[in-house]
C-alpha positions as a Markdown table, in Angstrom:
| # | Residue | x | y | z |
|---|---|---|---|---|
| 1 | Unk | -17.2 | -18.0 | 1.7 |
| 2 | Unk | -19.6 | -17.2 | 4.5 |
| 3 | Unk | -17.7 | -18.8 | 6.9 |
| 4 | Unk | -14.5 | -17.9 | 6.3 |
| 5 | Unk | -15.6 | -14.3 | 6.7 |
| 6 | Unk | -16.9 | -15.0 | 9.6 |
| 7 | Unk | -13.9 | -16.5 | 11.1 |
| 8 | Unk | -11.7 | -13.5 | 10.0 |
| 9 | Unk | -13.9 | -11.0 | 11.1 |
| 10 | Unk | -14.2 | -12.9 | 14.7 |
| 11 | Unk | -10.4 | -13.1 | 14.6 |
| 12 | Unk | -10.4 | -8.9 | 13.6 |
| 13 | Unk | -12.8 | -8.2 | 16.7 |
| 14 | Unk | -10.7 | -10.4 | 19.0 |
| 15 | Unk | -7.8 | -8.1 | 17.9 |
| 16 | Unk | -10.1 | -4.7 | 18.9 |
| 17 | Unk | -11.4 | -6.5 | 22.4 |
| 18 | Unk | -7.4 | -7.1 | 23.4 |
| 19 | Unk | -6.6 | -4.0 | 22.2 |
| 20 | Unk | -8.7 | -2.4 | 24.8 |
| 21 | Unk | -8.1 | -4.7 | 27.2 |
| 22 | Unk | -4.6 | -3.8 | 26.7 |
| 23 | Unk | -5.2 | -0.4 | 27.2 |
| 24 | Unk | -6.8 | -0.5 | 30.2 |
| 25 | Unk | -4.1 | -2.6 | 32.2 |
| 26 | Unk | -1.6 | 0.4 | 31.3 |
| 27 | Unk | -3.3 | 2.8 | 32.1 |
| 28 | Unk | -4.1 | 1.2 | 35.7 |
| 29 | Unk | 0.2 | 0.7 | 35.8 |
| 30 | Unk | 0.5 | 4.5 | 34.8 |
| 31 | Unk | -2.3 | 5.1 | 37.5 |
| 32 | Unk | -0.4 | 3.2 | 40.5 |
| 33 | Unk | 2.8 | 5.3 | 39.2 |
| 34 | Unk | 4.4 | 1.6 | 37.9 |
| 35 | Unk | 6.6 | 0.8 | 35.2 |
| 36 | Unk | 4.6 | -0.9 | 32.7 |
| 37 | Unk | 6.2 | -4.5 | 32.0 |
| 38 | Unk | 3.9 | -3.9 | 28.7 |
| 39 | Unk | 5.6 | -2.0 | 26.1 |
| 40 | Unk | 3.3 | -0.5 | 23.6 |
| 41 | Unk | 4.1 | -1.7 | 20.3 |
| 42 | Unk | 0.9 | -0.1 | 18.2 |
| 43 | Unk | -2.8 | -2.0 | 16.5 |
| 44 | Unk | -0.3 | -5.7 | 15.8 |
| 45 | Unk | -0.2 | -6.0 | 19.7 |
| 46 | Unk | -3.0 | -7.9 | 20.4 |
| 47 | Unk | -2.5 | -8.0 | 24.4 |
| 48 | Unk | -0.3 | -10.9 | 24.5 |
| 49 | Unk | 1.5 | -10.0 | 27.4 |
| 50 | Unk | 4.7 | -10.8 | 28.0 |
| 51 | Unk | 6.9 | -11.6 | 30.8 |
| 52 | Unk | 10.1 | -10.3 | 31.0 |
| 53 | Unk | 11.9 | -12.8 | 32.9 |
| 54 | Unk | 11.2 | -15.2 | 30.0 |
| 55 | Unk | 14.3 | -17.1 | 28.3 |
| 56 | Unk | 15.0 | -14.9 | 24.8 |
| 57 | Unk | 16.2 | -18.6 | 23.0 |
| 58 | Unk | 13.1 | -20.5 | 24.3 |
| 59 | Unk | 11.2 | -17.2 | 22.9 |
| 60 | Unk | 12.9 | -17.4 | 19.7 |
| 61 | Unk | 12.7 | -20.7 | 18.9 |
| 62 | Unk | 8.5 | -20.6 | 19.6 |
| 63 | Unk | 8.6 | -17.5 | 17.0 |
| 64 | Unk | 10.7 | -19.5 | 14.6 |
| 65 | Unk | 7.7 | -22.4 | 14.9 |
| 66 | Unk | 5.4 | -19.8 | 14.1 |
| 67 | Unk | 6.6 | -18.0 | 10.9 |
| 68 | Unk | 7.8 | -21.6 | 9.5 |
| 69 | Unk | 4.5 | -22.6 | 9.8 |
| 70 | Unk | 2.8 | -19.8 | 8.2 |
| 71 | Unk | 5.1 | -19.4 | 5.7 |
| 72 | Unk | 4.2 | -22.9 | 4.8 |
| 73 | Unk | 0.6 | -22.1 | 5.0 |
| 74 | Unk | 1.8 | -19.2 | 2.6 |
| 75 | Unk | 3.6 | -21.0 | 0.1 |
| 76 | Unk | 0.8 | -23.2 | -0.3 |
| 77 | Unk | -2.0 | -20.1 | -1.0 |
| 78 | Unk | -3.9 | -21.3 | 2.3 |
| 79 | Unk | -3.5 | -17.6 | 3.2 |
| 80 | Unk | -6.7 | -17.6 | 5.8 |
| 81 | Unk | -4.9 | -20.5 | 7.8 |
| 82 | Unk | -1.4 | -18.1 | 7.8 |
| 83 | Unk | -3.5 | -15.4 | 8.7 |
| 84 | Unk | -4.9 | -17.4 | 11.5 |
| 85 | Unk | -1.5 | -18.6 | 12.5 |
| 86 | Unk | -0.1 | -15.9 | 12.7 |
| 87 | Unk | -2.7 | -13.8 | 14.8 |
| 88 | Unk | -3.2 | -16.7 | 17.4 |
| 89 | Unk | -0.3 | -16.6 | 18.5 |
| 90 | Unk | 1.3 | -14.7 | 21.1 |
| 91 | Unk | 4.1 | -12.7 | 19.3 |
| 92 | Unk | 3.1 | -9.9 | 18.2 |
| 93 | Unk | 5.9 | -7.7 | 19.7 |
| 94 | Unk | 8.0 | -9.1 | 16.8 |
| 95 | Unk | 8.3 | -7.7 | 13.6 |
| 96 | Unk | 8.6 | -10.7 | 11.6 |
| 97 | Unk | 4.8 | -11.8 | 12.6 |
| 98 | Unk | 3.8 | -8.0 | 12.1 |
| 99 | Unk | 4.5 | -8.1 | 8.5 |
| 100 | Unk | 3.9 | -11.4 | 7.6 |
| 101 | Unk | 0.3 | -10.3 | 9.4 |
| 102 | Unk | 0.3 | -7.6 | 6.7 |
| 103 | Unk | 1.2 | -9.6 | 4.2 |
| 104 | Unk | -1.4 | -12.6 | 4.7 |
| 105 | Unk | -4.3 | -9.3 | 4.8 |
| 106 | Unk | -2.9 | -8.5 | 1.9 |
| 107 | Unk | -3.5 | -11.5 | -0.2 |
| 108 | Unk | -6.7 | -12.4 | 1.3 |
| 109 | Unk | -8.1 | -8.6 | 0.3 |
| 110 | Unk | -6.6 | -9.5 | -3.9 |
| 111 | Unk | -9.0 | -13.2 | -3.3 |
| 112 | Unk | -12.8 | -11.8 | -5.5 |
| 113 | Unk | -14.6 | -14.3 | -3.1 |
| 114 | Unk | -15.1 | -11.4 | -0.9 |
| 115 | Unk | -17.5 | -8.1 | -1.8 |
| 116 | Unk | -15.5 | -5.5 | -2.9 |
| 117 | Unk | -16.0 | -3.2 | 0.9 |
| 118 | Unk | -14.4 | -6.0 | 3.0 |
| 119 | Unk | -11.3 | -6.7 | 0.5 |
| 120 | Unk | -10.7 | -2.8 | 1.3 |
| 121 | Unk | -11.6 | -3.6 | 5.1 |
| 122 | Unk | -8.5 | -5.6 | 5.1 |
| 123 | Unk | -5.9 | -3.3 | 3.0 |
| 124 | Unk | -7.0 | -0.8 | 5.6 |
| 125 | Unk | -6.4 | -3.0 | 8.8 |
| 126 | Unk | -3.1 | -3.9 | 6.8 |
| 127 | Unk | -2.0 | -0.1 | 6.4 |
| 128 | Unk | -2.7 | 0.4 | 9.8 |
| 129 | Unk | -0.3 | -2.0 | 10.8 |
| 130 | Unk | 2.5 | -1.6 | 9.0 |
| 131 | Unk | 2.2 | 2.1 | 8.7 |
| 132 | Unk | 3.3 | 2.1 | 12.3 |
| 133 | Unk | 6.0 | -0.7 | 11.7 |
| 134 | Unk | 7.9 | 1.9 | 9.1 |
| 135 | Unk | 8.6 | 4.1 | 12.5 |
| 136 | Unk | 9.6 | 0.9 | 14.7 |
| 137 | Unk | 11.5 | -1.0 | 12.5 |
| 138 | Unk | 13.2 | 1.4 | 9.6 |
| 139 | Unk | 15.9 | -0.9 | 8.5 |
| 140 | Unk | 13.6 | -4.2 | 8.1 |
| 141 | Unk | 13.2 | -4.5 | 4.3 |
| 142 | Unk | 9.9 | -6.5 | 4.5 |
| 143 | Unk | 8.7 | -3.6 | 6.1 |
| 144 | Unk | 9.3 | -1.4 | 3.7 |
| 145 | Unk | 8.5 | -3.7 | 0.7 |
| 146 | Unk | 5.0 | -4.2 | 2.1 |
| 147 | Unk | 4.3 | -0.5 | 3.0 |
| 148 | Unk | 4.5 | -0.1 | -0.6 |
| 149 | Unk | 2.6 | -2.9 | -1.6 |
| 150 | Unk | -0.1 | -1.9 | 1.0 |
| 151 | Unk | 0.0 | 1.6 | 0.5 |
| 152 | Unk | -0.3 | 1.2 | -3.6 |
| 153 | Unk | -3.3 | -0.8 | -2.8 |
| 154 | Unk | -4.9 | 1.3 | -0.3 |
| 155 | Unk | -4.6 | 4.5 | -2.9 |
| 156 | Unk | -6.2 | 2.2 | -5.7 |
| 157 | Unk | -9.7 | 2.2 | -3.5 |
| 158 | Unk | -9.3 | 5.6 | -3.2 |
| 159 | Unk | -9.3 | 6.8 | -6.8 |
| 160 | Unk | -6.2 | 6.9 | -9.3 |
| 161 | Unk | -5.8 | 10.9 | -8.1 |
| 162 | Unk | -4.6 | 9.6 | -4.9 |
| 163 | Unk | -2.3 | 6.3 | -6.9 |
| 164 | Unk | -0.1 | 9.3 | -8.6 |
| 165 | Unk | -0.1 | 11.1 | -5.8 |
| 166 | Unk | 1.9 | 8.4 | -4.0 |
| 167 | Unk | 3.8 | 7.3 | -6.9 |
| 168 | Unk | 7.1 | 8.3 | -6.1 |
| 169 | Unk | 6.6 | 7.3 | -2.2 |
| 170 | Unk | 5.9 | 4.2 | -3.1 |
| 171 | Unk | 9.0 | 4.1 | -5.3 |
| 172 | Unk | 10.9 | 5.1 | -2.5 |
| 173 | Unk | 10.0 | 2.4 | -0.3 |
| 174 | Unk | 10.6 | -0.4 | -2.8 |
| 175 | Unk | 13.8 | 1.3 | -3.5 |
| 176 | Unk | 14.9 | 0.8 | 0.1 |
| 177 | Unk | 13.5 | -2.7 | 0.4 |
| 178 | Unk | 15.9 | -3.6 | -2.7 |
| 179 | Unk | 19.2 | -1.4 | -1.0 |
| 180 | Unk | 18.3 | -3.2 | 2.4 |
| 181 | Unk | 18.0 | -6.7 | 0.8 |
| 182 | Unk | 19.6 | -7.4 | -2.9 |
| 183 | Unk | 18.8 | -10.7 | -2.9 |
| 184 | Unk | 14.5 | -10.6 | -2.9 |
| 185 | Unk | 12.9 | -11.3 | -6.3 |
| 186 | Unk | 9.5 | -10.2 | -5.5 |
| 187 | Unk | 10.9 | -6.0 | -4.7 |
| 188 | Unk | 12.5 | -5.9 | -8.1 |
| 189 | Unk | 9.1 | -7.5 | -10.0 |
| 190 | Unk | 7.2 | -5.0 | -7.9 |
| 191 | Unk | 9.5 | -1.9 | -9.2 |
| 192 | Unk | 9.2 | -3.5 | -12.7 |
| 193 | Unk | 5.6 | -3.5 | -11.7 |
| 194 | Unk | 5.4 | 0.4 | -11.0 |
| 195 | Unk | 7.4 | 1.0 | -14.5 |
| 196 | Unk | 5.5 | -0.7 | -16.4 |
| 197 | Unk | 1.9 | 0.7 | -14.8 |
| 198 | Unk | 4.0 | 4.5 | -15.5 |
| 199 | Unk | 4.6 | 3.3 | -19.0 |
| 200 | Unk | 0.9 | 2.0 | -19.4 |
| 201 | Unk | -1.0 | 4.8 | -18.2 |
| 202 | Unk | -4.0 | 6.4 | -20.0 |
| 203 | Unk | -2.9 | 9.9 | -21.4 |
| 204 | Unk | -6.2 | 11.5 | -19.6 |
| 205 | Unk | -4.5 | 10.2 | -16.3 |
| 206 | Unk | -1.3 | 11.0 | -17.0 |
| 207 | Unk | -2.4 | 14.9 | -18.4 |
| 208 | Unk | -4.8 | 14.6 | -15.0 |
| 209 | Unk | -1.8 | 13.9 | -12.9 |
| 210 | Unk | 0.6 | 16.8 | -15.0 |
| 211 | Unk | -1.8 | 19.4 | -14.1 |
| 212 | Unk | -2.8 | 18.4 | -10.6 |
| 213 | Unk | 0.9 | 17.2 | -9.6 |
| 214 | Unk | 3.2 | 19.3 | -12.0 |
| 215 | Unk | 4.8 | 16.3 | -13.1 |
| 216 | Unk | 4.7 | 12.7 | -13.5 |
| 217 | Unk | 7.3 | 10.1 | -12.8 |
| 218 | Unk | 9.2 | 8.7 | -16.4 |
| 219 | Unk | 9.6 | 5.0 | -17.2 |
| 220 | Unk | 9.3 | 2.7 | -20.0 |
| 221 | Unk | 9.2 | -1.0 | -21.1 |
| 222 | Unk | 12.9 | -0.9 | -20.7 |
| 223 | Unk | 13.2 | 0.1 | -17.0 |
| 224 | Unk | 10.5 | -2.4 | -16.8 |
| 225 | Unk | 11.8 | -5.3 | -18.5 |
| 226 | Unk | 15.7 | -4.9 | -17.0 |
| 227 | Unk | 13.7 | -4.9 | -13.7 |
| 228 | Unk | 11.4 | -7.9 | -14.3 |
| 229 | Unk | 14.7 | -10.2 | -15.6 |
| 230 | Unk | 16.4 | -9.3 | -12.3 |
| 231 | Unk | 13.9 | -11.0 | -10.9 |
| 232 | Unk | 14.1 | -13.8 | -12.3 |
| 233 | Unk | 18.2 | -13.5 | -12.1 |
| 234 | Unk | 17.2 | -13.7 | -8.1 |
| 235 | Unk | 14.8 | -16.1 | -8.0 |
| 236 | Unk | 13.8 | -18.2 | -11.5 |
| 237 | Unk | 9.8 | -19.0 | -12.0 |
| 238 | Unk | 9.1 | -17.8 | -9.0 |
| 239 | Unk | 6.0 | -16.0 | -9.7 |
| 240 | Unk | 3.8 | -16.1 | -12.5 |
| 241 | Unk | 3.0 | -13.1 | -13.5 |
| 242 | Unk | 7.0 | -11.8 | -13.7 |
| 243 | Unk | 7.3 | -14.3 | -16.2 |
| 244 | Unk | 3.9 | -13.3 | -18.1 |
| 245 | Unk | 5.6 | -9.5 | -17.8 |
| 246 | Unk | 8.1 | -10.2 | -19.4 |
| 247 | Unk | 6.7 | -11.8 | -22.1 |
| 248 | Unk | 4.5 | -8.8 | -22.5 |
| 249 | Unk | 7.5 | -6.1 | -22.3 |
| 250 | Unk | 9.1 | -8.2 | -25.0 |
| 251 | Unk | 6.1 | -8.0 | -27.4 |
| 252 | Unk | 6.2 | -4.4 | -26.9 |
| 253 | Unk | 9.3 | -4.1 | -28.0 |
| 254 | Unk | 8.6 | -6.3 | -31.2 |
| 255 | Unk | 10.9 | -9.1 | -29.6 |
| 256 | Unk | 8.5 | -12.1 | -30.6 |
| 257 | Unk | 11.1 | -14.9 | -30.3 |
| 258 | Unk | 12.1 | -14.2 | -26.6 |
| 259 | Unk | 8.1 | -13.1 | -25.6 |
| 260 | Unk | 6.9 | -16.5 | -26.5 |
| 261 | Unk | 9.6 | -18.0 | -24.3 |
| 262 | Unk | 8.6 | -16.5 | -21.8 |
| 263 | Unk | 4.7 | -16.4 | -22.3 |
| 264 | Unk | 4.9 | -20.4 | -22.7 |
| 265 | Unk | 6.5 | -20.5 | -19.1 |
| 266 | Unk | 3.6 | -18.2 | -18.3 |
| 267 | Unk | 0.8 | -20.1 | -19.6 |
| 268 | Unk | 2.1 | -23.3 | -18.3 |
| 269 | Unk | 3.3 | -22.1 | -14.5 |
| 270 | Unk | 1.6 | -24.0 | -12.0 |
| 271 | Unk | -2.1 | -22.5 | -10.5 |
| 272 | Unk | -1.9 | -22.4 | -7.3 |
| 273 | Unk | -3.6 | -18.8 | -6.7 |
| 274 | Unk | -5.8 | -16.5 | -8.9 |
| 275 | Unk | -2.8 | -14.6 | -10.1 |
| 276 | Unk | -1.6 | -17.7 | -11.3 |
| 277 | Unk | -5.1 | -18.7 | -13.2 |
| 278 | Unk | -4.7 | -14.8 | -14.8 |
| 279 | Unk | -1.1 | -15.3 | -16.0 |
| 280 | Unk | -2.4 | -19.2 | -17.4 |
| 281 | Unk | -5.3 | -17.3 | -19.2 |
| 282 | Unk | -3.6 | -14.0 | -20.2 |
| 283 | Unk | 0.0 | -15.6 | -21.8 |
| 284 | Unk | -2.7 | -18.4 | -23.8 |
| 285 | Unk | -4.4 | -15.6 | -25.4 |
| 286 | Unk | -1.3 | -13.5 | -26.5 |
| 287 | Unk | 0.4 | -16.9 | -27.5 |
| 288 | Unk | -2.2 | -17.0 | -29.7 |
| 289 | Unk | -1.3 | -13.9 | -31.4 |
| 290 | Unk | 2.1 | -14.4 | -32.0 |
C-alpha cells in the first residue's frame, strides 16, 4: 500500500513540475512575441510537447497502443498500472487519454486501501481534469459520463447538502452521455443508479433538501429498474452490481421469482474488484431471505 502511494503521488508531482515547466516555455514564446507551437490544453497537459510537423497516422496509431493497453490494464482492475500508462505517455493533448486519466483516478480513489483524505485527493485531481474537458470537448460522451461520475463523487466528500444540490446537473450530464452514445451500458446503470439513490433517500435528507432547494428531483424503483435492464439489453453481466440492482428493485416490488434470478447472477459474478466482492456478499445475504 505504501508504495503504491508513493508511486502515484511521484507520478501527481511529475504532473505539477511539467505543468510549470510548461508554463514557463510559453510565456518566454509570448515574451519573444512567437507563436506558441504549444497549445494550452489545461492540468491533463503534462508538457509533452509536441511537434507539429509530426505525421497525424504515425500519431494515431502510438495513441491507439496507448489506450489498448490501458484499457486492458482496466479490464483487468490493475487500475494503478492504467493510471501509470496512461500518464507516462506523451498524449495528453488527446481527449481519449484525458478521460480515461479521469477514469483510472476515479477507481483508484473507490479502492479502501488508501486513508480516506488521499481517495478525495484523487476525485479532486479527477474533477480538475475533466471539468476543463466539458469546455474542450462538448460532444465526447465519456466526457460527459465521467463529469458526472466525478462530480457525484466529489459532492459526496463534501456533505449530502452539496449531493442534492447537483442532483439534477449530474442528471443532465448522464442524460447527454446516453443521447451522444445509445449504445454504453455503464450511462444507463449510472442513471438507474441516481433513481434509485432519489427513491432511497432518508426523509430528513429529502425534507433537508425541500426546504433548502425548494424541490427535490422524483423517481422510483421503476425508473430505476427500466434503467438498470437497459443495461443489461446493451451489455449482458457486464457489471456486477447492475445485476445485484436489479435483483434489489425487483424485491422491492414484491417480484421474488425474477429478484432471485438475478441476485444468483449477482452472488456468483466473477470478483475481480471490490464492487464485485460487495455484490458477491450483498445478493448471498438477500438470497438468504427470499
Amino acid at each position: 500500500m505504501q508504495s503504491t502511494r508513493i508511486c502515484l503521488l511521484r507520478l501527481v508531482m511529475m504532473t505539477r513540475v511539467l505543468k510549470q515547466t510548461y508554463a514557463k516555455k510559453l510565456m518566454l514564446c509570448r515574451d519573444n512575441n512567437k507563436k506558441s507551437q504549444f497549445p494550452l490544453v489545461g492540468i491533463a497537459a503534462l508538457g509533452f510537447l509536441w511537434s507539429r510537423s509530426e505525421q497525424k497516422t504515425e500519431k494515431k496509431d502510438n495513441v491507439s497502443r496507448v489506450l489498448e493497453k490501458s484499457d486492458e490494464e482496466f479490464e483487468n482492475g490493475h487500475y494503478e498500472d492504467c493510471y501509470q500508462t496512461l500518464m507516462l505517455s506523451k498524449f495528453h493533448d488527446d481527449v481519449e487519454v484525458r478521460w480515461r486519466i479521469c477514469r483510472a483516478l476515479y477507481n483508484l480513489s473507490r479502492n479502501l486501501k488508501f486513508d480516506e483524505n488521499y481517495r478525495k485527493e484523487l476525485i479532486e485531481q479527477a474533477y480538475e481534469i475533466i471539468e476543463k474537458e466539458v469546455t474542450i470537448s462538448p460532444n465526447h460522451y465519456a466526457v460527459h459520463k465521467w463529469f458526472a461520475l466525478i462530480l457525484e463523487a466529489k459532492a459526496s466528500y463534501e456533505g449530502y447538502k452539496e449531493k442534492i444540490k447537483n442532483l439534477q446537473n449530474i442528471k443532465q450530464h448522464m442524460d447527454l452521455a446516453v443521447i451522444l452514445n445509445p449504445n454504453d451500458a455503464t450511462t444507463f446503470h449510472m442513471l438507474g443508479e441516481w433513481c434509485f439513490q432519489i427513491t432511497e433517500m432518508p426523509w430528513h435528507h429529502r425534507r433537508t433538501a425541500e426546504i433548502l432547494f425548494a424541490s427535490l428531483p422524483k423517481s422510483n424503483y421503476e425508473d430505476a429498474l427500466e434503467y438498470f435492464l437497459k443495461a443489461e439489453t446493451v451489455q449482458p453481466r457486464f457489471y456486477s452490481m447492475n445485476l445485484l440492482r436489479i435483483g434489489i428493485c425487483y424485491l422491492k416490488l414484491n417480484r421474488p421469482d425474477q429478484a432471485k434470478y438475478y441476485l444468483q447472477l449477482a452472488a456468483s459474478y466473477p470478483a475481480k474488484s471490490n464492487e464485485d466482492h460487495q455484490a458477491n456478499k450483498e445478493a448471498t445475504e438477500l438470497l438468504k431471505k427470499i
